[in-house]
N, C-alpha and C positions, 0 to 999 in steps of 0.2 A: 526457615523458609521465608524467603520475601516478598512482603506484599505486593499486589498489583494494584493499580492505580489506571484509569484508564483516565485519557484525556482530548479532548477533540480536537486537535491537531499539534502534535508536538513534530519537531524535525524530523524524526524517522518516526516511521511505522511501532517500531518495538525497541525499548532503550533499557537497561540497566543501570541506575545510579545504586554505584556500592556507597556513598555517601549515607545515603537516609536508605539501604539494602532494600530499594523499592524495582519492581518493574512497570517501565509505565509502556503501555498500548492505547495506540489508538484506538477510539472508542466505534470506528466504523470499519473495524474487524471484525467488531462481535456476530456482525450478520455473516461472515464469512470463518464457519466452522473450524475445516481445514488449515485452514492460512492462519488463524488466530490460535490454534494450538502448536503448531509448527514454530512460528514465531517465540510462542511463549517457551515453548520447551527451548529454543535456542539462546534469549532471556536466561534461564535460568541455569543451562549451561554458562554463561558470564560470572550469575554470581555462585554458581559452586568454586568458579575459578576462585574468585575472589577470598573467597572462605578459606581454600584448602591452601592457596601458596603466598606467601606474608612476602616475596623479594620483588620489588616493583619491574625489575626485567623481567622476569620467568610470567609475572603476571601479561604484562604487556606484549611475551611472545606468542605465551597462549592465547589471549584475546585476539590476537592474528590471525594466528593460527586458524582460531573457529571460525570467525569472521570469512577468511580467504576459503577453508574446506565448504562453508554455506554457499559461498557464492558458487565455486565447482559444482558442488553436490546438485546445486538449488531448491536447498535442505527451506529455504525462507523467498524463493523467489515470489517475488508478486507480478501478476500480469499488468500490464502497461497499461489499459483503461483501466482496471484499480485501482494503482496506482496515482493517474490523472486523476479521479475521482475525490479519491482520500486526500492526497496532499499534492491541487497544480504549483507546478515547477514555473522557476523563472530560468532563463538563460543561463543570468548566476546563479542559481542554486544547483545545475546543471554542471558548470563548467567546476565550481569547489567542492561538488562529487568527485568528478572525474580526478582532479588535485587532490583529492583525498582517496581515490584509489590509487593514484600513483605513489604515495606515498608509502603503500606496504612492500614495493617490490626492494625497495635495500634491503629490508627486515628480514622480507623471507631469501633473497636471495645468499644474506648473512647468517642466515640458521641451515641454510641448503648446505654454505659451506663448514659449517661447523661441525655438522650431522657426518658429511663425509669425511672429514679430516679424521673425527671422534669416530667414524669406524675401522679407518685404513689402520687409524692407533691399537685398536680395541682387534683386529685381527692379525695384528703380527704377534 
């Protein structure tokens, strides 16, 4: 099980280093029940990942994977004055979000293809 580590203001809200198997949360979740359990359990979703699958691609699709289901689901969403609160945004920190959401769409749209190909195979 990996420790948590709570710190007053790291880049995201809720982060996983499989390094030192820690979860670190921001520490002004605490006041927010909900959100800080949600978050945590989605934490330690990462590092089960981490645990159970040893091949650095399979790791880094499921890492996507969960990541892109949270965001759908809004399994970890935080509201926007929260948000502001916890950690204000610069423009840049704004715009290498947005770069770093675009980032997953090859990934998944590369597992989209793969998943289908690997069924059309797997049903004939």
């Amino acid at each position: 099980m990996p420790r948590i580590h709570y710190h007053p203001c790291p880049k995201a809200l809720g982060e996983y280093n499989h390094l030192t198997d820690t979860i670190i949360l921001h520490e002004g979740l605490k006041r927010h029940g909900e959100l800080h359990d949600a978050i945590l359990r989605h934490e330690r979703e990462h590092a089960r990942i981490f645990r159970e699958h040893p091949g650095l691609l399979m790791r880094l699709a499921l890492n996507v994977k969960l990541d892109y289901m949270a965001r759908l689901t809004g399994a970890t969403r935080v509201p926007r004055e929260l948000l502001r609160e916890l950690h204000p945004s610069t423009l840049k920190d704004d715009v290498f979000t947005a770069l770093y959401l675009l980032a997953y769409i090859p990934i998944l749209v590369a597992e989209g293809v793969y998943y289908t190909v690997r069924g059309f195979i797997d049903s004939e």
